[in-house]
N, C-alpha and C positions, 0 to 999 in steps of 0.2 A: 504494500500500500504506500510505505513513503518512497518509495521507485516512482513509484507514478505521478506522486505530488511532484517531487523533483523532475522529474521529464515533463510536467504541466507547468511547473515553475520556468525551468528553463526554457518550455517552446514559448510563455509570455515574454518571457526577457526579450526573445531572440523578436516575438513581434512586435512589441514597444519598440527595438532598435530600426526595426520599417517604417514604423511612424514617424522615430525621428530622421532619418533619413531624408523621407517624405518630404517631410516640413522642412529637412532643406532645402531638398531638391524644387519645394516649391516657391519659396524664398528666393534663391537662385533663379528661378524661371523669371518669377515676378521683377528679378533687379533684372534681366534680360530686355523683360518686357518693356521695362523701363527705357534699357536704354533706347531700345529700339524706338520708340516711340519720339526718345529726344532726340535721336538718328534722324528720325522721318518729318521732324518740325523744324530740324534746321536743313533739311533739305531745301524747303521752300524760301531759306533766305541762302541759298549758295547759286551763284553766280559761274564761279570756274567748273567747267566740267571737270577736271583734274579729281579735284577735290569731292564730288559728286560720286566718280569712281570709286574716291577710297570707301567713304561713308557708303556706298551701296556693296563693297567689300566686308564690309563688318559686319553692314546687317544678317551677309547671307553666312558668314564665319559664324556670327551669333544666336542662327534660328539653328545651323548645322550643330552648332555641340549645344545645345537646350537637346535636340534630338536625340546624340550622342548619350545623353544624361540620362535621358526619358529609358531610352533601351537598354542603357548599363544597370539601371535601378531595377530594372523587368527580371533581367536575365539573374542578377545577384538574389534577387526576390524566391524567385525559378528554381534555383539551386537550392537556396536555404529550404526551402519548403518539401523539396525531393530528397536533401541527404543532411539536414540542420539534424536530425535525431540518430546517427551512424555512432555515437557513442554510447549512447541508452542500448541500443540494441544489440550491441557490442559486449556492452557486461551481461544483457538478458542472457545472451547466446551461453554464458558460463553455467545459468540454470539448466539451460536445455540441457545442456552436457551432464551435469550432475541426477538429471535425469532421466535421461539414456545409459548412465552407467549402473544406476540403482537398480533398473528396469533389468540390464543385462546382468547384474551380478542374482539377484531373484526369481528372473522369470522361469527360470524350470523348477523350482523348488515344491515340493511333490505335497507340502503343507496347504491346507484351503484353506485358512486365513492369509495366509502369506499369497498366496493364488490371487486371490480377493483385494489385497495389496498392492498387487503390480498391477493391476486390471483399474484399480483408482487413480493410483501413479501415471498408465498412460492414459486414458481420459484426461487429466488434468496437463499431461505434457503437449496434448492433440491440442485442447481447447487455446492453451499456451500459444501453442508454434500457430494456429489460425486468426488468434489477435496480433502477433507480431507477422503474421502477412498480410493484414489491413494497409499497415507502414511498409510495403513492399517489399519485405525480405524474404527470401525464394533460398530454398537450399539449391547445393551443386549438386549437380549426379555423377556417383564417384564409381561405383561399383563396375566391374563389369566393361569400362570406357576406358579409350585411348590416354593416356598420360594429354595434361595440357598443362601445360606451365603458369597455361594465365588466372588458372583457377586449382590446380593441386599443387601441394608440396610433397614432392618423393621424399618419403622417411627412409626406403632402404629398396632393393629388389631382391628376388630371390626365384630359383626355376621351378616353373611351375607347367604341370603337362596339362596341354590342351588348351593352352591359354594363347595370346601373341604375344608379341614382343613390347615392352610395354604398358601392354593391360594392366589395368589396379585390379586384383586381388582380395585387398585388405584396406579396410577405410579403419585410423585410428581416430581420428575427427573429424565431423562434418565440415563442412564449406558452406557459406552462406553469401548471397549478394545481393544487393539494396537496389533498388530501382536500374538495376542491370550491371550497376561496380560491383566490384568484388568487393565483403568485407572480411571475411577471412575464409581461406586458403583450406582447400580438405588436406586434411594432412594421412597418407595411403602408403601401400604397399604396392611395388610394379611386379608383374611377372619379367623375367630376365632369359630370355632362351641363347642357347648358345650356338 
């Protein structure tokens, strides 16, 4: 529960910082707008075209990064919103773990309560891992698949028949990835033929 408040705390932080942002960015427009407008009223007392030139140089240097600003503050926005929570989900991801290892040290255990136990365990790990893919985090697929570097880390190889060259084997830790980045790395086992 205080996970949560802390990751609701911190996603307000991170939104209050767009507001102010905002309110620079608007600030900034408005002294833009400004000038522009003193641009555009001493136009009508300029005489030298020279000088015309400059001033109708500025103006358009001055709508182009108002622009510039508008689409930097989008794209910053864009980002924080898609991967602003890669740390929270990051230490979740240690739950998951501790519960996948519970699950695998218990799950054949021939006792019905303890049966009954791992059976709550995973309910509670599924419901887990389906709220933290609300926030777009999607495991890797490890088993079974080509080595890829950009998503496993080789712990070791070993010969394995029937396999190819490369194959994972053995997943020691999942791999997880946030709106399609990688947040951490399956960490596996390759098959090695000679």
């Amino acid at each position: 529960m205080s996970e949560n408040t802390d990751f609701e705390k911190d996603l307000k932080e991170e939104v209050e910082k767009i507001h102010e942002e905002a309110a620079e960015m608007k600030a900034e427009a408005h002294q833009i707008h400004e000038d522009a407008e003193e641009i555009h009223k001493d136009l009508g007392d300029l005489k030298d075209l020279e000088e015309l030139k400059k001033f109708k140089e500025k103006y358009y240097y001055l709508a182009a990064e108002m622009e510039n600003v508008r689409k930097r503050n989008e794209r910053d926005r864009e980002q924080l919103i898609k991967f602003g929570n890669d740390k929270v989900l990051t230490s979740m991801l240690e739950v998951v773990d501790n519960f996948d290892r519970t699950i695998n040290m218990i799950g054949n255990d021939q006792d019905e309560k303890v049966k009954n136990i791992c059976i709550g365990l995973e309910m509670v790990r599924t419901q887990f891992l389906d709220n933290l893919k609300k926030f777009g985090l999607e495991p890797v697929d490890s088993l079974g698949k080509i080595f890829d570097p950009n998503f496993h880390e080789a712990m070791g190889a070993q010969p394995a028949e029937g396999k190819e060259d490369q194959e994972i084997i053995t997943e020691y830790q999942k791999g997880y990835v946030l709106n399609g980045r990688l947040l951490r790395a399956a960490k596996v086992i390759v098959a090695k033929n000679d």
